[in-house]
C-alpha positions as CSV (number, residue, x, y, z in Angstrom):
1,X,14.0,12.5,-37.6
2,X,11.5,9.6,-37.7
3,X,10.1,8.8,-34.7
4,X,8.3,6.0,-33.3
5,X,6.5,7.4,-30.1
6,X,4.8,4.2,-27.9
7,X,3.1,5.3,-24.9
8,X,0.9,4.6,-22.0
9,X,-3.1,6.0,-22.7
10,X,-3.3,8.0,-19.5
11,X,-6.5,8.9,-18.3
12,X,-5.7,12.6,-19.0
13,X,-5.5,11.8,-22.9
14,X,-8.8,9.7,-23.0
15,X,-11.3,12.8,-23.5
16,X,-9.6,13.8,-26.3
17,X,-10.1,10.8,-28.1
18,X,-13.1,10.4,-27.4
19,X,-13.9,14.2,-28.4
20,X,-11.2,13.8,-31.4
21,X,-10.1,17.1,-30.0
22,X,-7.1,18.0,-28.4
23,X,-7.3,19.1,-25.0
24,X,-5.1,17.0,-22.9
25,X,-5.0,17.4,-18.9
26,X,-2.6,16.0,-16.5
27,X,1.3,14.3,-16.9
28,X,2.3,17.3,-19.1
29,X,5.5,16.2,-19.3
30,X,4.3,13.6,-21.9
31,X,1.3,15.9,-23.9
32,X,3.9,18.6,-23.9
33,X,6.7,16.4,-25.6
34,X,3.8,15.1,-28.0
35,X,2.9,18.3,-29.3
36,X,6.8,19.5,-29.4
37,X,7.1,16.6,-32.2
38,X,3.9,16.8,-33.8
39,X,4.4,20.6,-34.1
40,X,8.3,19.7,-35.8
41,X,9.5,19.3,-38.9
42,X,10.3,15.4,-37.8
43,X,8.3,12.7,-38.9
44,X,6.3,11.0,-35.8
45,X,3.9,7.7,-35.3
46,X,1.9,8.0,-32.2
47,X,1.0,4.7,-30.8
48,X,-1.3,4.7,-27.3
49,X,-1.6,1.8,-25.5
50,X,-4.2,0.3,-22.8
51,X,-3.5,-0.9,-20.2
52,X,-6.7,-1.0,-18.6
53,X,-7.0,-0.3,-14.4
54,X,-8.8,2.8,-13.8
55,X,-8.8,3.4,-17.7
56,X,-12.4,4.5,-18.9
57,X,-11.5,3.1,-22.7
58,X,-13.5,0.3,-23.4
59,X,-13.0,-0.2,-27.2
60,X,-12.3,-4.1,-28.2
61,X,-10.3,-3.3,-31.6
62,X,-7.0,-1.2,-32.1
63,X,-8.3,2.7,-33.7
64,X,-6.6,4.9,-35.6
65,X,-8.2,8.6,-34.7
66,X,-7.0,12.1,-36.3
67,X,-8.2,14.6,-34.2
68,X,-8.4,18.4,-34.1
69,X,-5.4,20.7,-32.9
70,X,-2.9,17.6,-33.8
71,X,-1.1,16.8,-37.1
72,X,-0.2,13.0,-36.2
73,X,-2.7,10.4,-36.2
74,X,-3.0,8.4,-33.0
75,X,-3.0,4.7,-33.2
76,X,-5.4,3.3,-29.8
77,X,-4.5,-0.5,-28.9
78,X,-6.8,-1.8,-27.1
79,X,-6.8,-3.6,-23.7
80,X,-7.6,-7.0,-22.1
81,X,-11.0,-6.2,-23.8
82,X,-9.9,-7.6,-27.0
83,X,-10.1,-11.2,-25.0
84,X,-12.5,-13.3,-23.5
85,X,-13.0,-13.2,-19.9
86,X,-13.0,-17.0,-20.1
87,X,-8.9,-16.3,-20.4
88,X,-9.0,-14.9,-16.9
89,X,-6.1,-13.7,-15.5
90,X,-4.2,-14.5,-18.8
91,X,-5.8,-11.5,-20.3
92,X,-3.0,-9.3,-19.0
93,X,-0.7,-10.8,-20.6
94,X,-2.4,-11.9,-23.9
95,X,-2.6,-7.9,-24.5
96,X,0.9,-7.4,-23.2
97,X,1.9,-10.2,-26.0
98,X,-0.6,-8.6,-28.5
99,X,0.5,-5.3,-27.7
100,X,4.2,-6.0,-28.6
101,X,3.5,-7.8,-31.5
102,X,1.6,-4.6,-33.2
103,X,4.5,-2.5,-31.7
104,X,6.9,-4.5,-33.7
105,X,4.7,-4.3,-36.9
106,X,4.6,-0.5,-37.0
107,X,8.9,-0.5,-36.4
108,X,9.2,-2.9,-39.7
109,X,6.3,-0.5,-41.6
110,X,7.9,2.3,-40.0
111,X,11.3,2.1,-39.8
112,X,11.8,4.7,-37.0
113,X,15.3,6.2,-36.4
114,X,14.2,6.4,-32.7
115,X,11.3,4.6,-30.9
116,X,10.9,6.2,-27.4
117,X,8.5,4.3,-24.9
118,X,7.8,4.2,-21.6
119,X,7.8,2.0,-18.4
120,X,4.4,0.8,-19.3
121,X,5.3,-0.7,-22.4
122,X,9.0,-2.2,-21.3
123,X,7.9,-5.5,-22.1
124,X,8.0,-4.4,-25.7
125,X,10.8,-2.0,-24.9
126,X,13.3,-5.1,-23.5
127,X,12.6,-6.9,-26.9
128,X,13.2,-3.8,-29.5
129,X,16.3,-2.7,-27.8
130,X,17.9,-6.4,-28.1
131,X,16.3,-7.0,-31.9
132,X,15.8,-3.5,-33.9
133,X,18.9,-1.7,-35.5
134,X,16.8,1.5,-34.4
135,X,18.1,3.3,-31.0
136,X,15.4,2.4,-28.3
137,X,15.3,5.0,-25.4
138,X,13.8,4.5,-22.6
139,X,11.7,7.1,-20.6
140,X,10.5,7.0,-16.7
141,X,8.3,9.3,-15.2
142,X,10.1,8.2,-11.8
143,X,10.4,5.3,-9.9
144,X,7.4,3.3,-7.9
145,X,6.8,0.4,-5.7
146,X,6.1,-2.3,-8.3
147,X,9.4,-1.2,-9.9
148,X,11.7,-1.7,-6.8
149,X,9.5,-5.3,-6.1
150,X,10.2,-6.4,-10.0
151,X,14.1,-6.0,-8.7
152,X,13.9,-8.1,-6.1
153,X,10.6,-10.9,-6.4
154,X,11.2,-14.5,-7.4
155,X,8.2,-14.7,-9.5
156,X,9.1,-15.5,-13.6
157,X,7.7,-11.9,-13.9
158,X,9.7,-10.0,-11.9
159,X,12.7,-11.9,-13.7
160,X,11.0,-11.3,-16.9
161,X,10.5,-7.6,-15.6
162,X,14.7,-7.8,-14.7
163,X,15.6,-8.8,-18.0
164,X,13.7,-6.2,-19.6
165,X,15.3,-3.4,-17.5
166,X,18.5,-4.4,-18.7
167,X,18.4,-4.5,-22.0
168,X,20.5,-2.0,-24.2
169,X,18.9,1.1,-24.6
170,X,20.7,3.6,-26.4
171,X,19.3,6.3,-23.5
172,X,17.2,6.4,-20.5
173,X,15.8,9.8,-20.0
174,X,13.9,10.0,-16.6
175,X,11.8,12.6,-14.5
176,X,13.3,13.6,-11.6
177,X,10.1,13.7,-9.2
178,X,12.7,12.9,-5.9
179,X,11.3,9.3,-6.0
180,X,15.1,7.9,-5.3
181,X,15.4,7.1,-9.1
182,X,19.5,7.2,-9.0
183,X,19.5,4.1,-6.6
184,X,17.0,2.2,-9.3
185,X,18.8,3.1,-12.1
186,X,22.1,1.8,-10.6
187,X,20.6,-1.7,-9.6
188,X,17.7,-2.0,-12.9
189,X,19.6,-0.7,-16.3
190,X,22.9,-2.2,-17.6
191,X,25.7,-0.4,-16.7
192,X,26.5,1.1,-20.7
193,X,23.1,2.8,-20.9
194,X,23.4,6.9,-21.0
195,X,21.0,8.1,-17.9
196,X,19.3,11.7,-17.8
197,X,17.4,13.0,-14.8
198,X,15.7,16.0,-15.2
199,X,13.6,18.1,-13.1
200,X,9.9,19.2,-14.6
201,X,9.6,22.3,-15.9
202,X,7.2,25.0,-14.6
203,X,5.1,27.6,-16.5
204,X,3.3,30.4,-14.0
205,X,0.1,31.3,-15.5
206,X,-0.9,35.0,-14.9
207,X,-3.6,35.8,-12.3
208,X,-7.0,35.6,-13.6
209,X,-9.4,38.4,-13.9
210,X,-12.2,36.4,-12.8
211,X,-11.8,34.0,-9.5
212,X,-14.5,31.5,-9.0
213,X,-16.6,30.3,-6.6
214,X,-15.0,29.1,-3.7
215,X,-11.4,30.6,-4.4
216,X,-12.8,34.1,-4.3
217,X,-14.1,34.0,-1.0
218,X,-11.8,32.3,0.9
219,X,-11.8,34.0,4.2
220,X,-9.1,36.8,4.7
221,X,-8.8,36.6,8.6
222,X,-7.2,33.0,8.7
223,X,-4.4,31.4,8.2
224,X,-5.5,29.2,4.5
225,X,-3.6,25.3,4.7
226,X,-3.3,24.0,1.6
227,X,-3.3,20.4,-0.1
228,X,-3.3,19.4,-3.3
229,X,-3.9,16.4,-4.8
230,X,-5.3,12.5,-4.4
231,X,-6.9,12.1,-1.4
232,X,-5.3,8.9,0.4
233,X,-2.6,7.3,1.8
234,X,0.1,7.8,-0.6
235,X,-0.2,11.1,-0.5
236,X,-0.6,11.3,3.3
237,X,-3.9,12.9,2.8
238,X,-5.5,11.5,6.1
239,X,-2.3,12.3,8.6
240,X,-3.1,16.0,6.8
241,X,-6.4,15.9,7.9
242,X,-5.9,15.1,11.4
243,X,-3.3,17.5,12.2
244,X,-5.0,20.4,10.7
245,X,-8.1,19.7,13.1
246,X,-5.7,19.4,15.9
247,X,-4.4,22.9,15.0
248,X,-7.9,24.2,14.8
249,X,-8.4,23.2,18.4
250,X,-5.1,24.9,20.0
251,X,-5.9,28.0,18.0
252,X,-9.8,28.1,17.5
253,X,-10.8,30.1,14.3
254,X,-7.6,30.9,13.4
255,X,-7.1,28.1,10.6
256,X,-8.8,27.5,7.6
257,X,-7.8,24.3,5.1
258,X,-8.5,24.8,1.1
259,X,-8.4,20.8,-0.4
260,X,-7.9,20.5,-3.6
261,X,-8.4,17.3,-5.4
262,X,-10.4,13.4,-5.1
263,X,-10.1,10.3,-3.9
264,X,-11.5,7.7,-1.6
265,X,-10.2,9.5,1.8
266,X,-12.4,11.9,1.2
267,X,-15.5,10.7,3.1
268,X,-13.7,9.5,6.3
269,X,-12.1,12.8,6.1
270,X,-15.4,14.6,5.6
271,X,-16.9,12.2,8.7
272,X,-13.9,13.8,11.1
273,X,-14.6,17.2,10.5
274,X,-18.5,16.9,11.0
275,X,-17.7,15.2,14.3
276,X,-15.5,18.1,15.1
277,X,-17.9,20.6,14.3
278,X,-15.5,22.3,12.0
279,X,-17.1,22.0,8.7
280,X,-17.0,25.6,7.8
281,X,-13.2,25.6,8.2
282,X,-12.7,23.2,5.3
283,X,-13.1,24.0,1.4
284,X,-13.3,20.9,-0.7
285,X,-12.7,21.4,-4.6
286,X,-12.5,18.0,-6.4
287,X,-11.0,19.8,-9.6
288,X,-9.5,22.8,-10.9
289,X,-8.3,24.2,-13.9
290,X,-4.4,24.3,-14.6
291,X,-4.7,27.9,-14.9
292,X,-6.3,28.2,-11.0
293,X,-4.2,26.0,-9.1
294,X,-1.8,28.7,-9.7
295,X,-4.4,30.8,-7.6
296,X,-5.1,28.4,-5.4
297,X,-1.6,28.3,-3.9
298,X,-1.7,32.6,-4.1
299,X,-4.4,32.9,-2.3
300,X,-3.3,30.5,0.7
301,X,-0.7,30.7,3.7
302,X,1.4,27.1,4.0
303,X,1.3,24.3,1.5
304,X,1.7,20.8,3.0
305,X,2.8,18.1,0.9
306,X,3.4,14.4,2.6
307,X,3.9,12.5,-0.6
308,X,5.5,9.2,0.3
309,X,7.0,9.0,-3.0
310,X,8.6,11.7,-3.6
311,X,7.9,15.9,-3.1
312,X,9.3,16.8,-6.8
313,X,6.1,16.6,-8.0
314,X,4.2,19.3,-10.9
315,X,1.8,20.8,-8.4
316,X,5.0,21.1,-5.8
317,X,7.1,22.6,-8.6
318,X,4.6,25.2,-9.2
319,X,4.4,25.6,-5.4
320,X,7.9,26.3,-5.1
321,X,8.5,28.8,-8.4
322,X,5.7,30.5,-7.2
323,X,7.8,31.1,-3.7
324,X,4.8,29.1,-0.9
325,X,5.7,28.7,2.5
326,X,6.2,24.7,2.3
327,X,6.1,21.8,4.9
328,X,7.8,18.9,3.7
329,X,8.7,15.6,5.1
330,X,12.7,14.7,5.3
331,X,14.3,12.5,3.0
332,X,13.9,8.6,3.2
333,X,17.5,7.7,3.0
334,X,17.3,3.8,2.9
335,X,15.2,4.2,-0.6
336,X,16.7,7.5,-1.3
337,X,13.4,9.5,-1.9
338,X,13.7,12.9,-1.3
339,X,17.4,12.9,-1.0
340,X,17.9,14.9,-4.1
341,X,15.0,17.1,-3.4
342,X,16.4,18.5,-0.3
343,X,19.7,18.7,-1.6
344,X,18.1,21.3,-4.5
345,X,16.4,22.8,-1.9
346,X,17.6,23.0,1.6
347,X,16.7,23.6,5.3
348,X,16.0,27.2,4.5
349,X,13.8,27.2,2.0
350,X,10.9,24.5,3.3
351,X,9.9,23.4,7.1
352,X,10.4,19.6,7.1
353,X,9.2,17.3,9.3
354,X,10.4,13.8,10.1
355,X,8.7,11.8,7.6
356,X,4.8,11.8,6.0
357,X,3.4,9.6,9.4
358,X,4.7,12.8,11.5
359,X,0.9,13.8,12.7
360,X,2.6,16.2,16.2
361,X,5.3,17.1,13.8
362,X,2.7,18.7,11.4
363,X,0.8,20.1,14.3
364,X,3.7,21.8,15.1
365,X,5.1,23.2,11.7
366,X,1.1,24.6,10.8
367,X,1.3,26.1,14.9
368,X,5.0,27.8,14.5
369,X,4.2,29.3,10.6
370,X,0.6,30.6,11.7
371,X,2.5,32.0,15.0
372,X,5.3,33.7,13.2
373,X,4.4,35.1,10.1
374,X,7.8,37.0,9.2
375,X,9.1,33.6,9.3
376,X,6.6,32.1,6.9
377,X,7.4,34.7,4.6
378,X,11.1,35.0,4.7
379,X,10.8,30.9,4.0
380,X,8.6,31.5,1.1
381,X,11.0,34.1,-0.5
382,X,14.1,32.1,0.0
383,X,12.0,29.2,-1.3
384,X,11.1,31.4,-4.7
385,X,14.7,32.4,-5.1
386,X,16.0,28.9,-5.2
387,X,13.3,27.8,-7.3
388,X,13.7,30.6,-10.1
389,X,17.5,28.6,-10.2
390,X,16.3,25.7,-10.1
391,X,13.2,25.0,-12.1
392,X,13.1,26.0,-16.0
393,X,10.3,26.7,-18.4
394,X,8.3,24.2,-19.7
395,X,9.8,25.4,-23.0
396,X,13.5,24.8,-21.6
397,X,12.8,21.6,-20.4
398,X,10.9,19.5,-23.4
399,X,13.6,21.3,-25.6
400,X,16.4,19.5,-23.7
401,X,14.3,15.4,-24.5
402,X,13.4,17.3,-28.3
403,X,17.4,17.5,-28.6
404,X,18.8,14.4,-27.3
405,X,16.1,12.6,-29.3
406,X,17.5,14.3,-32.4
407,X,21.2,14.1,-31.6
408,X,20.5,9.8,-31.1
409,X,18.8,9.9,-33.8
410,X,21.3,11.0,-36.1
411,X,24.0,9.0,-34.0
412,X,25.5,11.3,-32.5
């Protein structure tokens, strides 16, 4: 199998090309499928794309890099950098046109049997699928807010963005992250395109001989709250914060919250518990290695996750395989986030509340799991036996895209 990969540079990618190693962190559903291919007999061009934001690359020409631990070159296009700023807001899509038009040189040079992109590159993906004799599938890594808006706006881009949905793709293989992608899929992609959803897959690492500082001396006398990830709104980071201190006040010294992760709500949170006195009751770690998060949810009580997007997230996957008392907020029916997440795992297995704004709801989930602890744990196991179902190997579930990539491929 040729294949032409085109995909987003995430941020988690950037150090290694910049080290020309690689040592890739974060979305490991894409790294993972990368080194599946390179690591194949198949035949694969890696192309990278900027697309700027919070991205640290800063090169003004396209590079071609080889670096160390991977067989396949990777191909760098550069971002609105390439441009003038006297363009202005054009930029954007000066590099979105520029952008396709290399894509399309590498498929004539290429001649892929496949070309797999992503959401961040659909512009290029809603022209290939309509003008290349090569199957075109499509991959999401779940569904978000600009993607509903583009279904629904007025503006020529969001028509433009429509158009592009709904162009033939041979496949659309998306991440099932409980982000409501069914109902998105039903309304964006033409009705003849073959749909996947599939959950993430879930390694456990083994526990490590040496804990560092501040895991290992989390106190032992306290209920530990857990949260992992960005610290803001979308993540419900600051509702979090506010119902744990209002737990530590109805049962003083009893709590203690491990944070695990960055982002600007971090000072206003860090202002609140100063004010409250309660600084020693809070653990902030801005990072962690993969192989510690694992830890991290081990060595603490309840995990709280109030991600307004949807709770099928990797760092809630690994929560649930490794069987953590959970609070959840329910299912947002009207945009269908969540709805598969507690259909996979029911009332039993997580405490939910009524939705991530639920501040008294949390208050009393934290209260009722620190009260009763047989219940905590009989939640946590029933939550691990689900999961063990439910959630495959990391190795299962990138062999599943490897296959159907092959099987189009060879038009089957």
């Amino acid at each position: 199998m040729k294949i032409l990969y085109i995909g987003r540079l995430f941020s988690g990618l950037e150090n290694s090309l910049s080290t020309q190693s690689w040592a890739p962190t974060g979305a490991p559903t894409i790294f993972k499928l990368i080194e599946a291919l390179d690591q194949s007999a198949n035949e694969m061009r890696l192309v990278l794309t900027c697309k700027d934001g919070s991205s640290t690359w800063t090169e003004r020409s396209d590079k071609t890099l080889v670096l160390d631990g991977l067989k396949t070159p990777v191909r760098v296009l550069a971002g609105t950098r390439t441009f003038s700023e006297f363009f202005g807001k054009l930029r954007t899509p000066l590099r979105e046109l520029r952008h396709m038009w290399q894509i399309w040189k590498d498929v004539k040079t290429f001649r892929p049997d496949v070309i797999y992109l992503g959401n961040a590159n659909i512009w290029s993906g809603g022209l290939l699928a309509r003008m290349c004799r090569a199957p075109v599938v499509f991959r999401m890594m779940g569904v978000y807010p600009a993607m509903r808006n583009a279904l629904k706006g007025r503006r020529l881009a969001h028509i433009f963005m429509r158009w592009c949905y709904a162009a033939p793709y041979r496949a659309a293989i998306c991440t099932q992250d409980g982000s409501g992608i069914e109902h998105w899929l039903d309304a964006a992609l033409s009705k003849n395109v073959e749909t996947v959803t599939w959950i993430n897959g879930v390694d456990i690492p083994p526990a490590p001989e040496d804990v560092p500082e501040p895991l290992a001396h989390l106190p032992q006398d306290k209920t530990i709250v857990l949260f992992i990830g960005h610290l803001d709104t979308l993540k419900g980071f600051e509702v979090f914060i506010d119902a744990v201190l209002e737990a530590m006040f109805s049962r003083a010294g009893k709590f203690h919250a491990l944070v695990v992760g960055t982002g600007n709500g971090r000072d206003a949170a860090e202002a609140k518990i100063d004010h409250a006195n309660l600084g020693n009751d809070f653990t902030f770690i801005n990072r962690l290695p993969h192989r510690l998060i694992a830890e991290a949810h081990r060595r603490s009580n309840i995990y709280v996750s109030l991600n307004r997007l949807g709770n099928l997230s990797n760092a809630n996957l690994e929560a649930m395989k490794l069987g953590q008392c959970m609070i959840l907020p329910h299912a947002q029916h009207a945009l269908g986030i969540d709805v598969i997440t507690e259909s996979m795992f029911p009332e039993r297995t997580a405490l939910r509340i009524k939705d991530a704004d639920d501040k008294e709801g949390l208050v009393a989930a934290l209260l009722k799991m620190h009260d009763f602890p047989e219940q905590r744990q009989d939640q946590a196991l029933e939550m691990e036996r689900v999961a063990q179902n439910m959630i495959p190997t990391w190795g299962e579930r990138i062999k599943k895209e490897t296959d159907l990539l092959e099987d189009i491929a060879a038009g089957k």
